[in-house]
BALOBA-1460 file (C-alpha; in Angstrom, 3 decimals):
// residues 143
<rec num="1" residu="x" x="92.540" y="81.435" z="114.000"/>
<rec num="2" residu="x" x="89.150" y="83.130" z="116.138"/>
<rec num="3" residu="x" x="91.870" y="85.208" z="118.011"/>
<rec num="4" residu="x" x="93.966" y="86.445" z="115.195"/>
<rec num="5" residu="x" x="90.291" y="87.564" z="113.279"/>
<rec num="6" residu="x" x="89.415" y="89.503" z="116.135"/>
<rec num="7" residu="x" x="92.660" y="90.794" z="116.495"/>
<rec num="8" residu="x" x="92.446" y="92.119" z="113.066"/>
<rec num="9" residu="x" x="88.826" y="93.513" z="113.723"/>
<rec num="10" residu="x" x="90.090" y="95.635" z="116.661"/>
<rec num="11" residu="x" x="92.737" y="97.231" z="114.993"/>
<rec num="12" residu="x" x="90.639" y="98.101" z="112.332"/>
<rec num="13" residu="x" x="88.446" y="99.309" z="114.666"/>
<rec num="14" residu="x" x="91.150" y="101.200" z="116.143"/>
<rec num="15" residu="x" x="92.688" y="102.779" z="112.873"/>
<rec num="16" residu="x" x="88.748" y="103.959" z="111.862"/>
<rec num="17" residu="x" x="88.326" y="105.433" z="115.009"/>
<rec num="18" residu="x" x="91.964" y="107.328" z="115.313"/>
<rec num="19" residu="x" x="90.816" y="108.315" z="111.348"/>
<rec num="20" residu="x" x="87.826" y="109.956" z="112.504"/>
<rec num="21" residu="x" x="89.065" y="112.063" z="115.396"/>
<rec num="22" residu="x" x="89.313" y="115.632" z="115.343"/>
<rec num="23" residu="x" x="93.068" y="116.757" z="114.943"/>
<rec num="24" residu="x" x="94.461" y="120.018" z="115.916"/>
<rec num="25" residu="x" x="96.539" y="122.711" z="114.184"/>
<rec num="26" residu="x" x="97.861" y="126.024" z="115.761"/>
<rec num="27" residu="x" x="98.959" y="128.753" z="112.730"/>
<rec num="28" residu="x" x="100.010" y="132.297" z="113.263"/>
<rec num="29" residu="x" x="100.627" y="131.741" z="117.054"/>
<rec num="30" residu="x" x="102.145" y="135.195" z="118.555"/>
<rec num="31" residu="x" x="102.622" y="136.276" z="121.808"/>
<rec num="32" residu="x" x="102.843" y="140.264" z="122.043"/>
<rec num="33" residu="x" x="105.779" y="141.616" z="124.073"/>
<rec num="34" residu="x" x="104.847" y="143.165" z="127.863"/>
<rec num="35" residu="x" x="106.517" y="145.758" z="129.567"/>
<rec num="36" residu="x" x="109.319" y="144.295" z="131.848"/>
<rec num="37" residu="x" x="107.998" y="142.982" z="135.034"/>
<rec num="38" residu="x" x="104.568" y="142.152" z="133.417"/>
<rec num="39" residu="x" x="103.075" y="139.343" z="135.374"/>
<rec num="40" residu="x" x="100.604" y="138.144" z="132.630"/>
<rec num="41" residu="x" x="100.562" y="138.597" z="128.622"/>
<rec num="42" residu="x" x="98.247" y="136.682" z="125.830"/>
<rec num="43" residu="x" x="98.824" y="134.261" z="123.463"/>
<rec num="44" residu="x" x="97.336" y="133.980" z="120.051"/>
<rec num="45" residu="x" x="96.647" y="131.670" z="117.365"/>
<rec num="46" residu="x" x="94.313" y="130.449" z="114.548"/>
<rec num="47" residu="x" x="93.143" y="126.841" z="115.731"/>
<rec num="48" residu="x" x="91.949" y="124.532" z="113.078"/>
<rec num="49" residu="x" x="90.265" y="120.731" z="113.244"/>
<rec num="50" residu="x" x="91.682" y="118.987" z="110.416"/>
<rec num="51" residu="x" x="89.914" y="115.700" z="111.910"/>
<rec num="52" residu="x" x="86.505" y="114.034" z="110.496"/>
<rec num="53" residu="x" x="84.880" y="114.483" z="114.209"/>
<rec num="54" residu="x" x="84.637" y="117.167" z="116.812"/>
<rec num="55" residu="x" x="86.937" y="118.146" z="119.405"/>
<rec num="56" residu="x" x="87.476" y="120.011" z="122.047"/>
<rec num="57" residu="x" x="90.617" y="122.293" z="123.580"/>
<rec num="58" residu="x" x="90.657" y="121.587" z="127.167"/>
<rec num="59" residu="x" x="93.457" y="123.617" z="128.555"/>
<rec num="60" residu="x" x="97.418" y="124.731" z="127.648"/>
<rec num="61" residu="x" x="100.557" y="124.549" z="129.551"/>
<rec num="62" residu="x" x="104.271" y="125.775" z="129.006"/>
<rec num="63" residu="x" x="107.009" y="125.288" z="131.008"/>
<rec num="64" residu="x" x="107.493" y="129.295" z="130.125"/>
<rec num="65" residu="x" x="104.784" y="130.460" z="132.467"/>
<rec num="66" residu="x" x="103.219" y="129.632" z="135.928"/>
<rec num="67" residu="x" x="99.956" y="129.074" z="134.207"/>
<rec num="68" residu="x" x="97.928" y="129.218" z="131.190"/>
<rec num="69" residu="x" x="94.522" y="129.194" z="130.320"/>
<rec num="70" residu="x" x="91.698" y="129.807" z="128.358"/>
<rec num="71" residu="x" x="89.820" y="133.038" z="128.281"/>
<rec num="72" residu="x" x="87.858" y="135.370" z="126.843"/>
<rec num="73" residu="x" x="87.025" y="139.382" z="126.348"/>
<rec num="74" residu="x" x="83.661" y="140.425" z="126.766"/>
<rec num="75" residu="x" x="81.883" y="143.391" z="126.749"/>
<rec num="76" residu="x" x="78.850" y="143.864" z="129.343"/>
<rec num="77" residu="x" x="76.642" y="147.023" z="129.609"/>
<rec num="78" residu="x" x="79.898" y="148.969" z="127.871"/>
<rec num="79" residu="x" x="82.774" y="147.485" z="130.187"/>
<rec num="80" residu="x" x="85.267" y="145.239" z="129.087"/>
<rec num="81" residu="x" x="85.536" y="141.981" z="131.287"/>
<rec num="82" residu="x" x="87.516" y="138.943" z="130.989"/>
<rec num="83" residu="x" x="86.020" y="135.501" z="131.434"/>
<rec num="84" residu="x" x="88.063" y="132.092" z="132.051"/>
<rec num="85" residu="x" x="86.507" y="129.730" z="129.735"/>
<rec num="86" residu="x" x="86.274" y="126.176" z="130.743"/>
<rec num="87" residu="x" x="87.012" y="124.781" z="126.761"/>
<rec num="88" residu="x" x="86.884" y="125.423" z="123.369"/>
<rec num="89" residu="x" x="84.305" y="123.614" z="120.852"/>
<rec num="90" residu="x" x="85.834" y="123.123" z="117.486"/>
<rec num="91" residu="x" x="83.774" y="121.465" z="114.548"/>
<rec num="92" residu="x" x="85.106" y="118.685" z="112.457"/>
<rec num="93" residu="x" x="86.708" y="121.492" z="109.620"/>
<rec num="94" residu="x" x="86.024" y="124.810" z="111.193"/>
<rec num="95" residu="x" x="88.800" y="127.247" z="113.045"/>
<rec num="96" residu="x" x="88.835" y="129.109" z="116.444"/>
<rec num="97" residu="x" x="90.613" y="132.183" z="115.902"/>
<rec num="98" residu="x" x="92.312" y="133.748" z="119.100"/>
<rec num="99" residu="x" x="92.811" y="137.316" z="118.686"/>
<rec num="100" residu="x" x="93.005" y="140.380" z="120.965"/>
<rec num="101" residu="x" x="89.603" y="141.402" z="122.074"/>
<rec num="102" residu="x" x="88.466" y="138.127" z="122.011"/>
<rec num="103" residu="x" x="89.138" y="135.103" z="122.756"/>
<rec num="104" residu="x" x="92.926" y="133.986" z="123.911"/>
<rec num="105" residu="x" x="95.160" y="131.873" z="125.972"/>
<rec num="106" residu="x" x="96.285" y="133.842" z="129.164"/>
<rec num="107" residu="x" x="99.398" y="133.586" z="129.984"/>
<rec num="108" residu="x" x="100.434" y="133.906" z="134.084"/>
<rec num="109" residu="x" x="103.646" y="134.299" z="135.898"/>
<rec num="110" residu="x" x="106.134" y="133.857" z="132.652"/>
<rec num="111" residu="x" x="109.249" y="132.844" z="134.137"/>
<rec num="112" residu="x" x="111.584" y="135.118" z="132.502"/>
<rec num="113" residu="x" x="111.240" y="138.334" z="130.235"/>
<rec num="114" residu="x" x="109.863" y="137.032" z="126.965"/>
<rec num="115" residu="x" x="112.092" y="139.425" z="124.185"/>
<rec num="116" residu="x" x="110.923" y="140.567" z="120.666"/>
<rec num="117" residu="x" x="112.009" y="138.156" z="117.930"/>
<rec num="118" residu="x" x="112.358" y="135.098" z="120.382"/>
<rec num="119" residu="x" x="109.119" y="132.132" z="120.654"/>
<rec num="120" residu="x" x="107.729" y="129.997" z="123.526"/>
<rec num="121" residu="x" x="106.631" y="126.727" z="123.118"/>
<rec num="122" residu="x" x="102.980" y="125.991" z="124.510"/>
<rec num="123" residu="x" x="101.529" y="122.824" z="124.322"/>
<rec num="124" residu="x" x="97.369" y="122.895" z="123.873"/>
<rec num="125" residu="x" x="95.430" y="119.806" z="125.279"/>
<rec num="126" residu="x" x="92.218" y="118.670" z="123.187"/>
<rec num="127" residu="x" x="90.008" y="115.660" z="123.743"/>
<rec num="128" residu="x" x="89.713" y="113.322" z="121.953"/>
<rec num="129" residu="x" x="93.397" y="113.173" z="120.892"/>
<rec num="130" residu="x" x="96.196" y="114.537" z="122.908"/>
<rec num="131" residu="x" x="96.333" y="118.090" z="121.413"/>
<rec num="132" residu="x" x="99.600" y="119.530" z="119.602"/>
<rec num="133" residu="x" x="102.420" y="121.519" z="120.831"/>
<rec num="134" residu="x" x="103.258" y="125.026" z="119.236"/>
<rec num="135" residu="x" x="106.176" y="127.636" z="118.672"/>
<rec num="136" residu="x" x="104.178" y="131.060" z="119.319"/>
<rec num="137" residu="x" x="106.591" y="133.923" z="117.865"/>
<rec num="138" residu="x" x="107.084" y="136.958" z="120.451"/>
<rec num="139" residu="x" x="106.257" y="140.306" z="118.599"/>
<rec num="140" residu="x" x="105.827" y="143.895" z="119.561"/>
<rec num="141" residu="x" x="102.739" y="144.078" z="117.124"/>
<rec num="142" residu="x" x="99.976" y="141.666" z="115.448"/>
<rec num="143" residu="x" x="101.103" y="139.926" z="112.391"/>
């Protein structure tokens, strides 16, 4: 009877805790078309934390490009500079929008020519959790 109680306390305790976790949403992911032979293009995307708790975005990947990852537009003393960023803070409610100029998921080595009209799945990794996976539509221009 002792082991089935506890039983029943840790997967309540389990169920709380999965309630409270932050939970990730990607809307309005695009990807803007490249010239052909373009070795790296940007991704963008409005991403939401529909969870109770924080989280954080740790990294991408998609079997579409060599590598993707998280960076940033600056500007510095009037020149434009890109930073890799490390991860992404995201408040229990709040949104991270990725958008040119700003910040944005680079996108290296695509392996093939991504076409106008066509998407790319890329899966984005936040802790806790284990992040969500998202269709980003190919366009010649920003939604």
């Amino acid at each position: 009877m002792r082991r089935l109680i506890t039983l029943m306390v840790l997967a309540l305790a389990s169920i709380e805790a999965a309630s409270a976790a932050g939970r990730l949403e990607v809307t309005g992911a695009w990807i803007r078309t490249a010239p052909p032979g373009a070795m790296m293009l940007a991704g963008y995307a409005t991403l939401r934390n529909t969870g109770d708790a924080p989280l954080t975005v740790i990294g991408a990947d998609s079997e579409a490009f060599g590598d993707v990852s998280l960076h940033e537009s600056i500007e510095i003393d009037g020149v434009a500079r890109m930073n890799a960023l490390g991860s992404i803070e995201i408040a229990a409610g709040a949104s991270v929008v990725l958008a040119p100029g700003g910040k944005h998921l680079m996108l290296m080595r695509p392996k093939g020519e991504p076409k106008s009209g066509g998407s790319i799945k890329i899966h984005i990794a936040a802790k806790p959790g284990e992040g969500t996976t998202a269709n980003f539509v190919v366009r010649d221009t920003a939604p």
